[in-house]
mmCIF file of the C-alpha atoms, coordinates in Angstrom:
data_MODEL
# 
_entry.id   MODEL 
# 
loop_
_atom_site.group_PDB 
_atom_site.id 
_atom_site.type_symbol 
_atom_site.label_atom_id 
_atom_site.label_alt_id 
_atom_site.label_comp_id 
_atom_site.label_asym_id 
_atom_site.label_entity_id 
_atom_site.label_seq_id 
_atom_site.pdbx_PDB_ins_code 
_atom_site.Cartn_x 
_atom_site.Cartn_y 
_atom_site.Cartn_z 
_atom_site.occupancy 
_atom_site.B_iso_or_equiv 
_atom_site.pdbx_formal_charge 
_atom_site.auth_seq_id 
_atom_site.auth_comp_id 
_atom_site.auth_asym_id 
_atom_site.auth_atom_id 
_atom_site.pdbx_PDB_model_num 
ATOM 1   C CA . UNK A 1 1   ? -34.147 57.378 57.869 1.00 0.00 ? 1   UNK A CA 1 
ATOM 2   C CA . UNK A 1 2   ? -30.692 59.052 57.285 1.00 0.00 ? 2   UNK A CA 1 
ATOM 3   C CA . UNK A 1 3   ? -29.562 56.073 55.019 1.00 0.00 ? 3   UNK A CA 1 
ATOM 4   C CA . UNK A 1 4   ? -33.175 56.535 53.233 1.00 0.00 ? 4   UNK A CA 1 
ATOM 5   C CA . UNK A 1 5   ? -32.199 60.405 52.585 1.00 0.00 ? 5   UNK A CA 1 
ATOM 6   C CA . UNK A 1 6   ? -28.454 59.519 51.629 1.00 0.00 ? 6   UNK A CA 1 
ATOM 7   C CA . UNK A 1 7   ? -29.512 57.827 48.830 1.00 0.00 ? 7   UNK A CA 1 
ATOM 8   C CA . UNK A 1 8   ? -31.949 60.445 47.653 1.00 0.00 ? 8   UNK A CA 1 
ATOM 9   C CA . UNK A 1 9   ? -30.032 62.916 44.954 1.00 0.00 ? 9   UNK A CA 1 
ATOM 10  C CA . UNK A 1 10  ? -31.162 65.955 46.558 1.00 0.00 ? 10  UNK A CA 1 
ATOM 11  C CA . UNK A 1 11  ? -29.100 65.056 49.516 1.00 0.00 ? 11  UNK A CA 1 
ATOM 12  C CA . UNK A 1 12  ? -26.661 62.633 48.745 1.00 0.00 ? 12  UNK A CA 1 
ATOM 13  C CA . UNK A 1 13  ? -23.381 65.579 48.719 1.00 0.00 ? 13  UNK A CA 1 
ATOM 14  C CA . UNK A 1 14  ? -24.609 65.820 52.767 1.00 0.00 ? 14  UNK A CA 1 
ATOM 15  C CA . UNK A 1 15  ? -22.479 63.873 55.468 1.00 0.00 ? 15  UNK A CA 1 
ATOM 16  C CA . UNK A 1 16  ? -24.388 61.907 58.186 1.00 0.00 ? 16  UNK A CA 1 
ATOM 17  C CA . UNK A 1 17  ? -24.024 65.131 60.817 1.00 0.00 ? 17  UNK A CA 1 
ATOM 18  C CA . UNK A 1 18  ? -26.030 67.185 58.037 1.00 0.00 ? 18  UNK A CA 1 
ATOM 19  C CA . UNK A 1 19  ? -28.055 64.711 56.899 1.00 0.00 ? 19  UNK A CA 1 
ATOM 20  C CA . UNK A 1 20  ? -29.562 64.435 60.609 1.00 0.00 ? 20  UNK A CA 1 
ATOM 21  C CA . UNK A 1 21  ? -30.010 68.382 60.774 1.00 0.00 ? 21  UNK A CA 1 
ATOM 22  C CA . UNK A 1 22  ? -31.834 68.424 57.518 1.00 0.00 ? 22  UNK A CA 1 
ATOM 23  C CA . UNK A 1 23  ? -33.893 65.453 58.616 1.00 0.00 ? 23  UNK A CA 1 
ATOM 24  C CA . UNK A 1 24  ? -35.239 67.115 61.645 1.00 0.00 ? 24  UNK A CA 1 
ATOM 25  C CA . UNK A 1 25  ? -36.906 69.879 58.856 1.00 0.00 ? 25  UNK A CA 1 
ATOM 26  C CA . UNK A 1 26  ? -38.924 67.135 56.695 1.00 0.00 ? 26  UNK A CA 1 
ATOM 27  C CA . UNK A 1 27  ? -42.354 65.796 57.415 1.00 0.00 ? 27  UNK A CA 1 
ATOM 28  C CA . UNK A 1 28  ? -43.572 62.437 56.682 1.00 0.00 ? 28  UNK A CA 1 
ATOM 29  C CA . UNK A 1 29  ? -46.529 61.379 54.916 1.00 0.00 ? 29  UNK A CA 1 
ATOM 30  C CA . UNK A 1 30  ? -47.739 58.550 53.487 1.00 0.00 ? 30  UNK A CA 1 
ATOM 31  C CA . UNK A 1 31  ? -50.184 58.994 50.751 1.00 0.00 ? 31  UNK A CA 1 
ATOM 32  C CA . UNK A 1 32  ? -52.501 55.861 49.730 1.00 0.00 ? 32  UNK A CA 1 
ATOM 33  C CA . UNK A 1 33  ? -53.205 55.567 46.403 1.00 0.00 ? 33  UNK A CA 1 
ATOM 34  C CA . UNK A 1 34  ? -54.909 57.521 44.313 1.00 0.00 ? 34  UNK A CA 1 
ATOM 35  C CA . UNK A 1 35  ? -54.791 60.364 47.171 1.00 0.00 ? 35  UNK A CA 1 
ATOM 36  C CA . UNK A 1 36  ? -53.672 63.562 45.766 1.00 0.00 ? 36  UNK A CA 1 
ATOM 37  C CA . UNK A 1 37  ? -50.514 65.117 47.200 1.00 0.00 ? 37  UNK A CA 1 
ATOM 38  C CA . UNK A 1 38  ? -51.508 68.311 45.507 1.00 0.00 ? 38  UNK A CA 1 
ATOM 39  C CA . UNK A 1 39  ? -53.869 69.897 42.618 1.00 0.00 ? 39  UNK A CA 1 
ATOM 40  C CA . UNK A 1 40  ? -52.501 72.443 39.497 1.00 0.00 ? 40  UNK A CA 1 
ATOM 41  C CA . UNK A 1 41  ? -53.228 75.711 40.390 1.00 0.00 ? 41  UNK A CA 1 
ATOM 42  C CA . UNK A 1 42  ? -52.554 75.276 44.081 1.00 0.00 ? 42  UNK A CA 1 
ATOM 43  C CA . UNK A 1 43  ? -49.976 77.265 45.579 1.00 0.00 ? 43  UNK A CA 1 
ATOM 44  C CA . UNK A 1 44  ? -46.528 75.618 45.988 1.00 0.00 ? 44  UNK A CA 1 
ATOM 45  C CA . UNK A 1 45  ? -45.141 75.503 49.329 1.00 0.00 ? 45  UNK A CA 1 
ATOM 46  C CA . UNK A 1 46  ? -42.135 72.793 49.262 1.00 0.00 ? 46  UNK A CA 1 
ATOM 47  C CA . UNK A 1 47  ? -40.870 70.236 47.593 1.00 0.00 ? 47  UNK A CA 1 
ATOM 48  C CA . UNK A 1 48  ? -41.945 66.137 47.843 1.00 0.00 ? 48  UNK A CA 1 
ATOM 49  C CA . UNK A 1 49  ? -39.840 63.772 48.009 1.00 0.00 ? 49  UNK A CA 1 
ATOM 50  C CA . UNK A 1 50  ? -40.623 59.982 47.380 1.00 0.00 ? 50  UNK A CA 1 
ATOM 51  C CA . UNK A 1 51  ? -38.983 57.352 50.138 1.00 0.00 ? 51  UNK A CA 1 
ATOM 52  C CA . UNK A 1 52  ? -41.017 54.424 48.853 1.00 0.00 ? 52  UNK A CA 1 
ATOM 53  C CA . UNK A 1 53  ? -43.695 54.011 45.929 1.00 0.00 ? 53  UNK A CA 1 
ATOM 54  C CA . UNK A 1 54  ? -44.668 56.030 43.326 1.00 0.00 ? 54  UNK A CA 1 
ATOM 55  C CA . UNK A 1 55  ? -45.950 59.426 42.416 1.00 0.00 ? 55  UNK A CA 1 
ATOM 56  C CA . UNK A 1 56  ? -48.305 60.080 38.982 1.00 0.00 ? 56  UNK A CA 1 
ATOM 57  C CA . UNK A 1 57  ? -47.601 63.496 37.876 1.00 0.00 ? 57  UNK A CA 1 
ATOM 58  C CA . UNK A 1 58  ? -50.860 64.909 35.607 1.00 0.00 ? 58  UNK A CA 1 
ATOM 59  C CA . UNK A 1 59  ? -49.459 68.059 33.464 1.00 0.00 ? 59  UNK A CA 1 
ATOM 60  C CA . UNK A 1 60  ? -52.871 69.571 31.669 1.00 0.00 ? 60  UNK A CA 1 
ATOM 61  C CA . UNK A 1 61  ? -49.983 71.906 29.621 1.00 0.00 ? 61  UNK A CA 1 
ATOM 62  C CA . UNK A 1 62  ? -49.365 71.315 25.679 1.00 0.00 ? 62  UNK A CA 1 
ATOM 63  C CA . UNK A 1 63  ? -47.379 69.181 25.085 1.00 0.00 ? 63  UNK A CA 1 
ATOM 64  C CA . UNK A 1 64  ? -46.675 67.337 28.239 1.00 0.00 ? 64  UNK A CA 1 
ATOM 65  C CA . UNK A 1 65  ? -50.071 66.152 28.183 1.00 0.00 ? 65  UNK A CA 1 
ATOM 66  C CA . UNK A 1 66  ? -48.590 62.874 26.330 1.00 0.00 ? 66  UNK A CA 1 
ATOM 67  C CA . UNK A 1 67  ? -46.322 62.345 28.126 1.00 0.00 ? 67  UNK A CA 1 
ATOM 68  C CA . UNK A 1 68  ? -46.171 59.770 31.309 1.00 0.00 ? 68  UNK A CA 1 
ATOM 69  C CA . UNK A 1 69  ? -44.465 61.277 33.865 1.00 0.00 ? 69  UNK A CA 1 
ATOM 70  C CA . UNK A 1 70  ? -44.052 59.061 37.195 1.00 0.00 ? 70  UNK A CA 1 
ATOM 71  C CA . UNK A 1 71  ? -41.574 59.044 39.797 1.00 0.00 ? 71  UNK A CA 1 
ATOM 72  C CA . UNK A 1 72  ? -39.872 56.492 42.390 1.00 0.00 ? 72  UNK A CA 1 
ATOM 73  C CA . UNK A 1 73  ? -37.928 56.326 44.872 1.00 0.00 ? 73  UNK A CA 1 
ATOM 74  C CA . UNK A 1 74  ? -35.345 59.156 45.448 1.00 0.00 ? 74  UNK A CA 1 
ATOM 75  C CA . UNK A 1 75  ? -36.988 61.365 43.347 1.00 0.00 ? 75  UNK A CA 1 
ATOM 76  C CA . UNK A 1 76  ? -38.984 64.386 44.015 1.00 0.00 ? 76  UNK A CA 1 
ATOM 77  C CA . UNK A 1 77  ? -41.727 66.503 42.427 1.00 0.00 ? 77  UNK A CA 1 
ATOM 78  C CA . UNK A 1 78  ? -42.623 70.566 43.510 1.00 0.00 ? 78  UNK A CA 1 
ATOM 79  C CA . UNK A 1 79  ? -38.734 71.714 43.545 1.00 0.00 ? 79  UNK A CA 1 
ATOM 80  C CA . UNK A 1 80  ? -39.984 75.083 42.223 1.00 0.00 ? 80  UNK A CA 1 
ATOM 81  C CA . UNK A 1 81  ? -42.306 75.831 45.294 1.00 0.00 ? 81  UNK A CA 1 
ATOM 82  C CA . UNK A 1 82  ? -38.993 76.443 47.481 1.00 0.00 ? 82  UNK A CA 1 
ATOM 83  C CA . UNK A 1 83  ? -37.835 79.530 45.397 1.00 0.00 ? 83  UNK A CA 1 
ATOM 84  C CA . UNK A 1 84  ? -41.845 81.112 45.368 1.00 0.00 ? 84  UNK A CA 1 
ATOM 85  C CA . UNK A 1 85  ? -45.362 79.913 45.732 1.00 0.00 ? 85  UNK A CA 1 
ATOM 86  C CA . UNK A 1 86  ? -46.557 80.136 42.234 1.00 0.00 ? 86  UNK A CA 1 
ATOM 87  C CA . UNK A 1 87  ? -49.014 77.735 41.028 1.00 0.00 ? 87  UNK A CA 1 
ATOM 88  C CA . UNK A 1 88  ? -48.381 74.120 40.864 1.00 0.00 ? 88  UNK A CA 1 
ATOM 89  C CA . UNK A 1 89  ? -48.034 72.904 37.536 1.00 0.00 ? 89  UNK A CA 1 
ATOM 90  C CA . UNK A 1 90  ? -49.162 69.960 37.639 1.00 0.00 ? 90  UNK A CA 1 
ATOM 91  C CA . UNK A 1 91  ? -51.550 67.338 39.439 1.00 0.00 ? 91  UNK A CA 1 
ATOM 92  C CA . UNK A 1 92  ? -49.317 65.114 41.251 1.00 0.00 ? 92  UNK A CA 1 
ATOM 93  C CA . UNK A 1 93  ? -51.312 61.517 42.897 1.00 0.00 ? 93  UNK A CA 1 
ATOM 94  C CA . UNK A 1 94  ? -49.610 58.552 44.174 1.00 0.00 ? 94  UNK A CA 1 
ATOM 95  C CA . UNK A 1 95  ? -49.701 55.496 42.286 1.00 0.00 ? 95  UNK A CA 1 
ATOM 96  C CA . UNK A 1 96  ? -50.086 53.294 44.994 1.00 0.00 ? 96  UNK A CA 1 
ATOM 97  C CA . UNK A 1 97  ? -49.189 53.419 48.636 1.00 0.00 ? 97  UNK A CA 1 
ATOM 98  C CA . UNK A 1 98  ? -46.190 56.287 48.646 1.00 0.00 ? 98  UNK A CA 1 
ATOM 99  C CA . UNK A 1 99  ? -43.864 56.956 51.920 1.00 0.00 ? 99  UNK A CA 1 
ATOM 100 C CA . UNK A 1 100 ? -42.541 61.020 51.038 1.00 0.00 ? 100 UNK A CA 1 
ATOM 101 C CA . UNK A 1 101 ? -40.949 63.727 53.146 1.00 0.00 ? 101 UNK A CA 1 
ATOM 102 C CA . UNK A 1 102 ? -41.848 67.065 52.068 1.00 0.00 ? 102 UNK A CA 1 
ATOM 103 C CA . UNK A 1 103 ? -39.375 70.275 52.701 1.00 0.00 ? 103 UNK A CA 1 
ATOM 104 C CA . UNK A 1 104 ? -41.549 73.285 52.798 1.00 0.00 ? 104 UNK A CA 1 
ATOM 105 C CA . UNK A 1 105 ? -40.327 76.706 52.042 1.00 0.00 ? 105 UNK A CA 1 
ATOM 106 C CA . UNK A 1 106 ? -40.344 77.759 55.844 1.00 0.00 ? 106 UNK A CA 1 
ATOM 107 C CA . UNK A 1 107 ? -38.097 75.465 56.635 1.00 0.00 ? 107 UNK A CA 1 
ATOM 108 C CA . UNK A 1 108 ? -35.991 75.391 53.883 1.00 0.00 ? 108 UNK A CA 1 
ATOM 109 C CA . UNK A 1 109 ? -35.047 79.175 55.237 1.00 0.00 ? 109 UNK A CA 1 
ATOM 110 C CA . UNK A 1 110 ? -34.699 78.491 58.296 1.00 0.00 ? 110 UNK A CA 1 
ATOM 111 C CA . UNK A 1 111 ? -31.845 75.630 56.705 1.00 0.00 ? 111 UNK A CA 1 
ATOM 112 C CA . UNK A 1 112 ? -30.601 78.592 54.714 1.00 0.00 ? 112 UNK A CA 1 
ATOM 113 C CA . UNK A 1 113 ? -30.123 80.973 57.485 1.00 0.00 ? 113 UNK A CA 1 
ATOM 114 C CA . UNK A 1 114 ? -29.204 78.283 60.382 1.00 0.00 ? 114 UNK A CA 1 
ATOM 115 C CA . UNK A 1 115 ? -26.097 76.693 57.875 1.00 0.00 ? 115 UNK A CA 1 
ATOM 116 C CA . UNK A 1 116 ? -25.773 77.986 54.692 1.00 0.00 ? 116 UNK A CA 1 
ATOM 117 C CA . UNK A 1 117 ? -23.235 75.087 53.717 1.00 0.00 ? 117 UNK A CA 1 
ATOM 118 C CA . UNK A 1 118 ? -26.168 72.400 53.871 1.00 0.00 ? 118 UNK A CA 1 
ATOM 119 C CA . UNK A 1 119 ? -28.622 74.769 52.287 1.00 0.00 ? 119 UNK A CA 1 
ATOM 120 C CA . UNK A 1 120 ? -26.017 75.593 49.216 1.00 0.00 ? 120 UNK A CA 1 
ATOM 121 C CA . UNK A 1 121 ? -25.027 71.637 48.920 1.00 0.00 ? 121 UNK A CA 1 
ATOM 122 C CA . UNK A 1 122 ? -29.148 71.128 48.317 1.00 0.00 ? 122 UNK A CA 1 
ATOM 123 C CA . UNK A 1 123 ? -29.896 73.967 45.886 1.00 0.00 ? 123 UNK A CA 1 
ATOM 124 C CA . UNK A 1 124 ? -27.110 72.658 43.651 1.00 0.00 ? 124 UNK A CA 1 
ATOM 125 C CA . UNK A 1 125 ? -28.404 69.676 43.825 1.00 0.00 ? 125 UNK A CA 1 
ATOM 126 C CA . UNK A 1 126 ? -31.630 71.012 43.108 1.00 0.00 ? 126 UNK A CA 1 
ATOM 127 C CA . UNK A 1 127 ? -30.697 73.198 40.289 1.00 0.00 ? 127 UNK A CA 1 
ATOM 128 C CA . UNK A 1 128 ? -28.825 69.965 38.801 1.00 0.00 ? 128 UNK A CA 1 
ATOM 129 C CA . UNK A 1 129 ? -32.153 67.837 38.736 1.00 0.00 ? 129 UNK A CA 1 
ATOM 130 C CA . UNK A 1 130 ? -34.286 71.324 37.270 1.00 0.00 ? 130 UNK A CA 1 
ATOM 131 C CA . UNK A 1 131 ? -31.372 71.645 34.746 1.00 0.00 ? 131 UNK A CA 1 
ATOM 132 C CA . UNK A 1 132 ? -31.558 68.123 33.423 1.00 0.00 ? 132 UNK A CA 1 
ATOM 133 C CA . UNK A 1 133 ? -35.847 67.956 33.451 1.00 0.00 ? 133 UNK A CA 1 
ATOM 134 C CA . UNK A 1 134 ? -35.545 71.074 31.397 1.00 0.00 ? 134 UNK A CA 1 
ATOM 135 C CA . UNK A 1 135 ? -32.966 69.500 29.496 1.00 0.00 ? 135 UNK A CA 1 
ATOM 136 C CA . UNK A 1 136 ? -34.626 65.909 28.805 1.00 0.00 ? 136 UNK A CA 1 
ATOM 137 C CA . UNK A 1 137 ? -37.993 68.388 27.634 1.00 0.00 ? 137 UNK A CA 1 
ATOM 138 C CA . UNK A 1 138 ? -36.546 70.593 25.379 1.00 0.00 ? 138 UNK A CA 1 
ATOM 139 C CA . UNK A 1 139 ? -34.587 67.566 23.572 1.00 0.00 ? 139 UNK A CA 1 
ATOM 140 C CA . UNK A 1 140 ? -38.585 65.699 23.587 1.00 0.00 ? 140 UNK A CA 1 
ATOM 141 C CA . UNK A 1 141 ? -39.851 68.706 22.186 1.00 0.00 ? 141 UNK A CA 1 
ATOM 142 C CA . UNK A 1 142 ? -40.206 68.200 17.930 1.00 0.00 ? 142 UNK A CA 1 
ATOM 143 C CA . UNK A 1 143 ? -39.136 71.983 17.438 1.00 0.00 ? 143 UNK A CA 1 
ATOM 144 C CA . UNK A 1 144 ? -36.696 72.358 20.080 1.00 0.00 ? 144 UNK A CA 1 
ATOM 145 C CA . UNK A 1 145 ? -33.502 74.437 19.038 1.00 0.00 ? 145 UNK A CA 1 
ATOM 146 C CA . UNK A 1 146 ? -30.313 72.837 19.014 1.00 0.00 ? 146 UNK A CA 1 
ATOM 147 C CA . UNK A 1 147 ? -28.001 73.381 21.826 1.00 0.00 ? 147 UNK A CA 1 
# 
């Protein structure tokens, strides 16, 4: 499994030492498909992260509603839920038969509080990917201002 999270962006900035640590705070699940991982409106808890297969995320907001949003291997879904547990935005369902580890908020402190070093390297990490999906929206967006 550590090679599996190495090459995951979230995690990739960790050494093998780290890697392990973080490793013993995911769960893994595998999710057949069409199984729901979790509904909009549900409150957010962690963040999934897809090993092997596919994830179909279902926005019911605006615009996104046209647009096909899936992802693979490496990437992850729910990043918001390990700042607060708002609503989930989204319906998220695996496309077919989906190995993820999920990192849920508990956790994710515990990281923070037990080595702060590993906990900083993944919230840049996860800032980077929330930068660049806000990024890759506004740009999709017909009236989005120029930046």
């Amino acid at each position: 499994m550590v090679e599996a999270l190495k090459s995951i962006p979230i995690f990739h900035t960790l050494n093998r030492k780290e890697i392990r640590e973080v490793e013993e705070l995911l769960y893994e699940r595998v999710y057949e498909k069409d199984e729901v991982v979790f509904e909009e409106g549900d409150a957010g808890h962690g963040v999934f992260i897809v090993v092997s297969g596919r994830f179909r995320v279902n926005p019911s907001h605006g615009s996104l509603k046209s647009v096909n949003l899936e992802v693979g291997p490496g990437e992850s879904v729910g990043e918001l839920a390990l700042f607060d547990e708002g609503p989930r935005s989204a319906t998220v369902v695996a496309s077919e038969r989906t190995v993820a580890v999920a990192l849920f908020q508990a956790e994710f402190a515990t990281l923070l509080m037990k080595n702060k070093s590993i906990g900083v390297k993944v919230l840049l990490e996860i800032g980077r990917i929330l930068s660049r999906r806000a990024r890759q929206l506004l740009q999709d967006e017909k009236h989005a201002p120029t930046l």
